[in-house]
C-alpha positions as CSV (number, residue, x, y, z in Angstrom):
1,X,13.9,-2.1,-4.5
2,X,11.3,-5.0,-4.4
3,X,13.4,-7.0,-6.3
4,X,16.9,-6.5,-3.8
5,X,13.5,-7.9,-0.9
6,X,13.4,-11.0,-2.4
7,X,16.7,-11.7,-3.2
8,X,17.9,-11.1,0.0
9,X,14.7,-13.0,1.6
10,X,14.5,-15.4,-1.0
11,X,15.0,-18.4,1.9
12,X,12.6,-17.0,4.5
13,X,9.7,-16.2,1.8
14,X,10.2,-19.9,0.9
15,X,9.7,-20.9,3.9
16,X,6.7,-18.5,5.0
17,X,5.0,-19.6,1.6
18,X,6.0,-23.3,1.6
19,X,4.5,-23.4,5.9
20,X,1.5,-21.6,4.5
21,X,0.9,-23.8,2.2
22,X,1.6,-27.2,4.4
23,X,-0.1,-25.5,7.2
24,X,-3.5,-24.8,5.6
25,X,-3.3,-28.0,3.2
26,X,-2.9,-30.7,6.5
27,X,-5.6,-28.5,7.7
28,X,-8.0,-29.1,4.3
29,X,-6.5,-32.9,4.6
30,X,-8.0,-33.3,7.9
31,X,-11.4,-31.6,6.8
32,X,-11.8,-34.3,3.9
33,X,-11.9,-36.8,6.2
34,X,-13.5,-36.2,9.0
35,X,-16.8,-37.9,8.9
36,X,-18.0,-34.6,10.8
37,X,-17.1,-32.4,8.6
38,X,-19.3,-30.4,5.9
39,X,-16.4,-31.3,3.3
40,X,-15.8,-34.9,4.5
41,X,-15.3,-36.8,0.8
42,X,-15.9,-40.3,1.1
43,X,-12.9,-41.3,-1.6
44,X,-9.9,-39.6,0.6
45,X,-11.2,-41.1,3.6
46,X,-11.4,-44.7,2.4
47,X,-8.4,-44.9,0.2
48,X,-5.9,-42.1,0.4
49,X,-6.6,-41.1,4.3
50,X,-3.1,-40.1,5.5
51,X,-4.4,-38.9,8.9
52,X,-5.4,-41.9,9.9
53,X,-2.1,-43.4,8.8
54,X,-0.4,-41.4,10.9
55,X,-2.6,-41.4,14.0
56,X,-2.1,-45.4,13.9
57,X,1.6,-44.6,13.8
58,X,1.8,-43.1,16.4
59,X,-0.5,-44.9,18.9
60,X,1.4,-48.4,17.6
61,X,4.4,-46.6,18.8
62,X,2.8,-45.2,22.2
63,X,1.8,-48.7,22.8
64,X,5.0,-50.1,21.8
65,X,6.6,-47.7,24.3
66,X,4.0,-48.5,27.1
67,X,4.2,-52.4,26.6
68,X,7.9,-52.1,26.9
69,X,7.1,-51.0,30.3
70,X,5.3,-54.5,31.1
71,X,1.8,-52.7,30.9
72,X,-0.7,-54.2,28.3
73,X,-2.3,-51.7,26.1
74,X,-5.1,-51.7,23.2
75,X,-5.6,-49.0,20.5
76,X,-9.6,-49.5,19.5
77,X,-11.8,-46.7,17.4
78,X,-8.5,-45.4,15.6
79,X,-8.5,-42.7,18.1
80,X,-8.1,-44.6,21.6
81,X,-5.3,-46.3,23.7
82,X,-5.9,-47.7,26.4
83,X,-3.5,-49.2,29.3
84,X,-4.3,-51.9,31.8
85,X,-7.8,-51.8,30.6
86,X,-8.4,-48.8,32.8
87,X,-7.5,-45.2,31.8
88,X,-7.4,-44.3,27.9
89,X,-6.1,-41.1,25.6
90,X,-7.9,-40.2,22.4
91,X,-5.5,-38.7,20.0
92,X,-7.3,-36.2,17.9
93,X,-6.6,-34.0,15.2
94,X,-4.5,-30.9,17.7
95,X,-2.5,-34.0,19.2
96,X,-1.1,-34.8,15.6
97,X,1.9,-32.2,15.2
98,X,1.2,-31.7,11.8
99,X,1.5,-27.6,12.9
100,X,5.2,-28.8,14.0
101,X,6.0,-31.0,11.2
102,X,4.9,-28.1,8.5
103,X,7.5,-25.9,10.3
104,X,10.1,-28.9,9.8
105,X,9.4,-29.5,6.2
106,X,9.1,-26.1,5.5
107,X,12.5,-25.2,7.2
108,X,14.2,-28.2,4.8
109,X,12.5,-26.8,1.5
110,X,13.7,-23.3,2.2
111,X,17.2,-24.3,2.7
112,X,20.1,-25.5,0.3
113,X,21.0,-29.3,0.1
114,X,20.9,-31.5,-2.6
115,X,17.4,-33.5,-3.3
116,X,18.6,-36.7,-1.7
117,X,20.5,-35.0,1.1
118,X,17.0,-33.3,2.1
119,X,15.1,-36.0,2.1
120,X,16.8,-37.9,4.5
121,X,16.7,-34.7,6.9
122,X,12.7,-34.6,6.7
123,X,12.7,-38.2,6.9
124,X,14.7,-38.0,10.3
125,X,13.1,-35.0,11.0
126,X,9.4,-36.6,10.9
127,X,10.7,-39.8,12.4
128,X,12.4,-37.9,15.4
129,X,9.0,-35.8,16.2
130,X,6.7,-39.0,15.5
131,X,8.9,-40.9,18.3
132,X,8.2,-37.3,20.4
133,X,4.6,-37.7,19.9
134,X,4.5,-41.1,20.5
135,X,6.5,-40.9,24.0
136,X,4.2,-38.3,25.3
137,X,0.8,-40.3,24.5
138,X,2.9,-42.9,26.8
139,X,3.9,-40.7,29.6
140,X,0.4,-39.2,29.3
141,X,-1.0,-42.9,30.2
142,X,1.2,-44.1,32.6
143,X,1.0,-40.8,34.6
144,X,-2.7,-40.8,34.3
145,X,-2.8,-44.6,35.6
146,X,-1.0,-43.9,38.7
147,X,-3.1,-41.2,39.4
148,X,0.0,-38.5,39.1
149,X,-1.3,-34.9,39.8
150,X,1.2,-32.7,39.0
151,X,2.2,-29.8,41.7
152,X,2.4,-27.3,38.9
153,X,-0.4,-26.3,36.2
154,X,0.8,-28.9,32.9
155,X,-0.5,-28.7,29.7
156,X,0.7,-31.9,27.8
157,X,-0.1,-29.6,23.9
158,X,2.0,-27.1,25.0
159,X,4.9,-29.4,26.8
160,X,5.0,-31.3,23.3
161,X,5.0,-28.2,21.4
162,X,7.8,-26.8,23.5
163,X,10.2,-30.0,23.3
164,X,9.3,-30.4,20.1
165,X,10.4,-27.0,18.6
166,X,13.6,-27.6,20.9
167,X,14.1,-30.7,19.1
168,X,13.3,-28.5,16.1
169,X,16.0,-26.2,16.9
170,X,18.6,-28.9,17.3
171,X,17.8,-30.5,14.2
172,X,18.2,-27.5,12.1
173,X,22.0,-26.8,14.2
174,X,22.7,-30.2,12.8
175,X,21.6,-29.3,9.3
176,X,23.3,-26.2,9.0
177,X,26.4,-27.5,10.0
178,X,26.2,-30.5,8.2
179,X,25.4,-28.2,5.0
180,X,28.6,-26.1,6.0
181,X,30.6,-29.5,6.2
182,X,29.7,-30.7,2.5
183,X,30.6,-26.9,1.4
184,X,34.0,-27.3,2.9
């Protein structure tokens, strides 16, 4: 009986086990190097510190986005950007997506595709929500420079999280039928 389970479910334990996993290991990641932390490690956060890489992605690419606008922007602290010199975002560890990203990677891994074919889709995958991410830090700036108030109750986390499981959901539509195009 247990055994028909997991056959059947073989795909959706994969990807329960393999967000799990992603899930609680970014979360770890993110512990071992924060300086705040009580298991901060000196070593990850000097030399192997992929947080910070990808928090510096993403405000270069906010500040790309906003300077392509003619506004001038800095990124100082590795958690700030600032526009015009006058209002600024910190980006901190909630505003990263990893949450989002496990689900992608986690989504690829569980599903059939050659190595080579799979990385490509994560690749795209990360690169689509990291351009997401990035546009949203923007919008975030320029709305709170011009002193927008919004006429309904907006909560930029959850905005992001809902475009960026729609995005999700487009991205797998293109993967499964791009999977059913190599089969036929």
């Amino acid at each position: 009986m247990l055994n028909i389970f997991l056959t059947k479910n073989k795909k959706l334990i994969i990807f329960i086990i393999s967000f799990l996993f992603l899930d609680y290991f970014f979360k770890g990641y993110i512990s071992i190097t924060d300086k705040s932390s009580n298991h901060f490690i000196t070593f990850f956060y000097e030399y192997l510190n992929i947080v910070k890489g990808y928090r510096n992605i993403i405000l270069q690419g906010s500040k790309y986005f906003i300077e392509s606008l003619s506004y001038s922007s800095r990124i100082h602290d590795d958690y700030f950007i600032q526009i015009n010199n006058k209002n600024q975002v910190i980006l901190v560890y909630s505003c990263l997506g990893f949450g989002i990203i496990s689900f992608w990677f986690s989504f690829i891994i569980s599903n059939t595709g050659s190595f080579f074919f799979k990385t490509i889709w994560l690749f795209f995958g990360v690169i689509a929500l990291t351009l997401l991410n990035s546009f949203r830090i923007s919008l975030i700036l320029i709305s709170n420079y011009w002193e927008f108030k919004p006429f309904l109750p907006f909560d930029h986390h959850t905005s992001y999280n809902i475009f960026s499981y729609l995005l999700i959901l487009i991205l797998m539509w293109r993967y499964l039928k791009s999977i059913d195009k190599n089969i036929n």
